[in-house]
C-alpha positions, 0 to 999 in steps of 0.5 A: 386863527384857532387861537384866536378863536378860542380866546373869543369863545372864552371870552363869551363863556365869560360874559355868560357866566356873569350875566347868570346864563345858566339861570337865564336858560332855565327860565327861558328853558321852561317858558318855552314848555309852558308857552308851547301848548297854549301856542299850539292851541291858538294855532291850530284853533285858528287854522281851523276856524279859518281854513281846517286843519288838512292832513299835511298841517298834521304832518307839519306838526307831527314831523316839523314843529314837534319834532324833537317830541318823542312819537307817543307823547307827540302823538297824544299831544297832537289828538288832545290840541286837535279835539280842543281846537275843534270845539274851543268854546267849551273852555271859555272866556277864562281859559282863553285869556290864561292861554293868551297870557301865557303864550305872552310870557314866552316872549316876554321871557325871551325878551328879557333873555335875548336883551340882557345878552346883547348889551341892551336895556329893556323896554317900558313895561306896558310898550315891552307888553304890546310887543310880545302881543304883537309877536305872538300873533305874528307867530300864529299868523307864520302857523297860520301861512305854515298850514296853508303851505302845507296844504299847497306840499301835498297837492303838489306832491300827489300831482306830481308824484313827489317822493315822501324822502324829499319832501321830508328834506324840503320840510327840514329845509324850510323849518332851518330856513324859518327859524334862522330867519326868526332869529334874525328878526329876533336879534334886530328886535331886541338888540335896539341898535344897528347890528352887522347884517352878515355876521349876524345872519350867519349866526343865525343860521348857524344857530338854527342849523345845530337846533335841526342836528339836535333835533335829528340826533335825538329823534335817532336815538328814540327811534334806534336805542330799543326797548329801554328807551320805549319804557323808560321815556313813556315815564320821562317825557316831560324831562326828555322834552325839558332838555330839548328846550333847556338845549333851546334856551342855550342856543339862543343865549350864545347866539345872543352873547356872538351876536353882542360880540360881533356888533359891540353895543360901544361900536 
């Protein structure tokens, strides 16, 4: 069995390497960085367009969605995209457009990565477009539910006396649970052809399930290394945050290649 499991996982590792992953990951790996802010921003000017940005949306982005942001940075981060978001007037027309846009390339690029690993041809240019239209105001609509389930958390809480530790769980548990459940849309999505439900399910799961271990391991090692790390990372945020979503792109390139593995193009 572990023999077999090993000529699988070379055989992966092969087709990764023929297919330039690491050259896939890191252009997904910086699509991610780009696409993150103008995301955020859209977000959080919805949610407060709409509803308001409560104290348990701030929670969710602080300990959730930007987790795997040293605390600094992640607080400065969310007082900038907070202030914006409360007056997005003033950036105008041009500056909401280069927005829209940018967070578009980040689903284009994860389409193009995603299909080139799972065996599928691309879509037409325009058609290819309005998909990565469609799942970024899907991913603002999810936000949007997020802000509002969030909200929903902390009532619940105070009601019932809730304790903070397991709330925080309950959080962790919703975010493993809402990526592996993206991912699997992701994979039906740009795959083009008839997956194996379990399989796949299970990878992405899996996939989501080692994301939240590097999220937790390194938000550990912020937190407990000491001094050095405080003063080096104030100067390295960007390159800290580069190589959580470089550690991103990879995970969703291999899930990809044992996805493509599992449900075989020729089957």
């Amino acid at each position: 069995m572990l023999t077999g499991f090993k000529r699988e996982f070379a055989d992966v590792v092969n087709k990764y390497n023929r297919r330039n992953g690491p050259l896939l990951a890191k252009g997904l790996g910086f699509s991610f960085l780009f696409g993150l802010i103008p995301m955020l921003f859209l977000s959080v000017s919805l949610t407060a367009y709409l509803y308001k940005v409560t104290p348990g949306l701030q929670r969710f982005i602080m300990e959730d969605f930007l987790a795997f942001i040293p605390f600094g940075t992640r607080q400065n981060l969310v007082s900038h995209v907070l202030n914006a978001s409360n007056s997005w007037e003033t950036i105008g027309i041009m500056g909401i457009l280069i927005l829209l846009v940018v967070a578009m390339t980040l689903f284009d690029s994860i389409e193009r990565t995603m299909a080139t690993m799972l065996d599928a041809p691309r879509r037409k240019f325009h058609f290819a477009r309005l998909i990565s239209l469609a799942l970024m105001v899907g991913a603002v609509l999810v936000f949007f539910g997020a802000a509002i389930l969030s909200t929903v958390t902390t009532y619940f809480r105070s009601a019932f006396n809730i304790s903070q530790g397991l709330v925080s769980w309950g959080g962790k548990l919703m975010s493993w649970l809402m990526f592996g459940l993206v991912l699997l849309g992701f994979f039906y999505l740009f795959a083009r052809r008839r997956l194996k439900f379990w399989p796949t399910l299970g990878i992405a799961l899996i996939t989501s399930l080692l994301w939240q271990l590097v999220i937790f391991a390194g938000s550990s090692l912020i937190k407990y290394a000491g001094r050095k790390v405080i003063i080096y990372g104030a100067l390295a945020w960007v390159t800290a945050i580069l190589l959580y979503l470089r550690i991103l792109a990879e995970l969703v390139i291999f899930s990809s290649l044992f996805v493509s593995r599992a449900s075989p193009s020729d089957a």
